[in-house]
Every structure is written in C-alpha cells, then in structure tokens.
C-alpha positions as CSV (number, residue, x, y, z in Angstrom):
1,X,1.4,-8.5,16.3
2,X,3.6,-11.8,16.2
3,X,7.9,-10.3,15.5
4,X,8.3,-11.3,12.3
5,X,4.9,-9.7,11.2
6,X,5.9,-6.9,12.5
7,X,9.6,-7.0,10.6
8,X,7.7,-7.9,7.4
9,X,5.2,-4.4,7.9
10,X,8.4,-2.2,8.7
11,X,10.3,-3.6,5.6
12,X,7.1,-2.7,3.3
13,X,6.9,0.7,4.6
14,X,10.6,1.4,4.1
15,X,10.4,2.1,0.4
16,X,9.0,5.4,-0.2
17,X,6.4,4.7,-2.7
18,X,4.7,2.1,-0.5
19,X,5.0,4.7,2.2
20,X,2.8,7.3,0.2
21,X,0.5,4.8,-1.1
22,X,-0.4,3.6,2.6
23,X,-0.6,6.8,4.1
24,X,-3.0,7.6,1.2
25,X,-5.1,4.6,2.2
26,X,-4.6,5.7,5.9
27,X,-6.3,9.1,4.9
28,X,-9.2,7.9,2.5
29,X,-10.5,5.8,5.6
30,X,-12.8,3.2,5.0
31,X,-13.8,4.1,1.8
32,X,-10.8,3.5,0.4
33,X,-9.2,4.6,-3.0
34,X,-9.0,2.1,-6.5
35,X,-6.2,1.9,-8.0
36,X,-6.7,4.3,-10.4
37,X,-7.1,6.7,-7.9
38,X,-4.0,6.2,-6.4
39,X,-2.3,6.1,-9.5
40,X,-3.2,9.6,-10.5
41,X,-2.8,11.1,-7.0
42,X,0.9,9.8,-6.4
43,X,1.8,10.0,-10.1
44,X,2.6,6.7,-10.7
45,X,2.1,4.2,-13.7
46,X,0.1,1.0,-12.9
47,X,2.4,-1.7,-13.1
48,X,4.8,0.0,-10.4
49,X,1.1,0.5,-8.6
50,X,0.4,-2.7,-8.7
51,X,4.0,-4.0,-7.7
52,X,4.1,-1.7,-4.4
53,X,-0.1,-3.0,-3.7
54,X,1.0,-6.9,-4.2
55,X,4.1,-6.0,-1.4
56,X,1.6,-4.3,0.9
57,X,-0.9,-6.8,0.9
58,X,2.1,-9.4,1.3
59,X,3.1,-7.4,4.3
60,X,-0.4,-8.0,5.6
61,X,-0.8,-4.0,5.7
62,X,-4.0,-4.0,3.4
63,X,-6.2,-5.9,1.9
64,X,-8.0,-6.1,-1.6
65,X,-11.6,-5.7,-2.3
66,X,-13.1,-6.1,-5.6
C-alpha cells in the first residue's frame, strides 16, 4: 500500500461512523450488506449513510456493487 493511500484509509476510519459501518462490512464477509441493511443495523438515516459509503469508497476501503 503506496503512503498516501495508506493516510487517505486511516483518515476514513477515524470518524466513528465510518468505523462501524466498515467493521460491519468486515463481519458480513463477502456477502456483503445493502445499504439498507446497514442503515437499520447502525441506526443511521440514508443520506449520512450514503455520505460516510461515498468517503469509504473514496478512501479506496470498499467498493460498490449494484
């Protein structure tokens, strides 16, 4: 992992919602969760979902698939 991707991932995971979301992900495994999912789990309205996803992906810590 090049430095400043590594920066960019550490940054992402320093705000506590992304943390939970990820470690969410982490757990679900390959199968994954939909957004929905997530929402409901963490308790968390889909626009801020969507936010702390979009920052994540940016980070190049997950990836979408529809």
């Amino acid at each position: 992992m090049e430095e400043i991707t590594a920066i960019q991932s550490l940054a992402a995971l320093a705000q506590a919602m992304r943390l939970r979301v990820f470690r969410s992900l982490v757990v679900a495994g390959a199968a994954g969760r939909t957004p929905g999912q997530l929402g409901e789990e963490l308790g968390v309205a889909g626009a801020t979902l969507s936010f702390h996803l979009k920052e994540l992906v940016t980070a190049q810590l997950l990836t979408q698939q529809r």
